[in-house]
C-alpha positions in Angstrom: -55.3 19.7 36.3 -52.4 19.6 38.7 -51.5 23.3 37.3 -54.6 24.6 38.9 -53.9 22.9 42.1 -50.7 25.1 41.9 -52.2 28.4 43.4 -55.0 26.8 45.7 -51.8 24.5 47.6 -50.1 28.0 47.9 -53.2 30.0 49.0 -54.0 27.0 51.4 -50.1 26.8 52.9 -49.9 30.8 53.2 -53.4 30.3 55.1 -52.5 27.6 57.1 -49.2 29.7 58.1 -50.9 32.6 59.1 -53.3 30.7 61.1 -49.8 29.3 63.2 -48.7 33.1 63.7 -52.0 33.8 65.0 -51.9 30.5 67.1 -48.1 31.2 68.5 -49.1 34.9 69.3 -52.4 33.7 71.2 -50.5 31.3 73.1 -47.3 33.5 74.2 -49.4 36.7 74.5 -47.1 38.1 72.2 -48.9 41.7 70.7 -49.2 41.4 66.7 -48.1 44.8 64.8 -51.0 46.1 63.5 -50.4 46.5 59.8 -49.2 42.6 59.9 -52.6 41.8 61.6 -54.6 43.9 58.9 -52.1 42.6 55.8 -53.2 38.9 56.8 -56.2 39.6 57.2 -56.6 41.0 53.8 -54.4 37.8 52.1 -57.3 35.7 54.1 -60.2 37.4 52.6 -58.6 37.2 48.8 -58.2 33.3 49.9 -62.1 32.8 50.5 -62.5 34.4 47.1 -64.5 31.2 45.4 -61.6 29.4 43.8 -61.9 26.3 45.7 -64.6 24.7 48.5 -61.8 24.0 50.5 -60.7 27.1 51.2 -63.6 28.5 52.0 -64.2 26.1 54.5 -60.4 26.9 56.2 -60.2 30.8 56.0 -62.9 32.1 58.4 -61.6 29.7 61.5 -58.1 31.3 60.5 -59.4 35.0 60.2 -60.8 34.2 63.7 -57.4 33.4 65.0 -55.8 36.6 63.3 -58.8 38.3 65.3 -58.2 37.2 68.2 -54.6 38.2 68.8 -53.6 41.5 70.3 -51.9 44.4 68.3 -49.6 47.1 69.1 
């Protein structure tokens, strides 16, 4: 069982990460490079893929953060 937790801890960290970009970029007003807004974007939606309840729960709130910030 803790072999499958493997990839859901690492799709929850890298989602929990980009949420903080998004959250450091809202706050300082800092522009987010397009293609780096798109890319995590795209890693969030193959998170909410149904692997795990919790994950689905987390991702959207984070793709709404990745939203949310401005791009160049």
């Amino acid at each position: 069982m803790t072999a499958e937790l493997v990839p859901l801890s690492r799709n929850l960290s890298q989602a929990a990460t980009i949420g903080l970009l998004a959250l450091d970029a809202l706050q300082n007003s800092t522009p987010v490079n397009a293609e780096t807004q798109k890319k995590q974007l795209s890693e969030l939606k193959e998170f909410e893929k149904p692997e795990a309840v919790l994950l689905n729960r987390i991702v959207p709130g984070v793709e709404v953060l990745v939203q949310a910030t401005r791009t160049q």
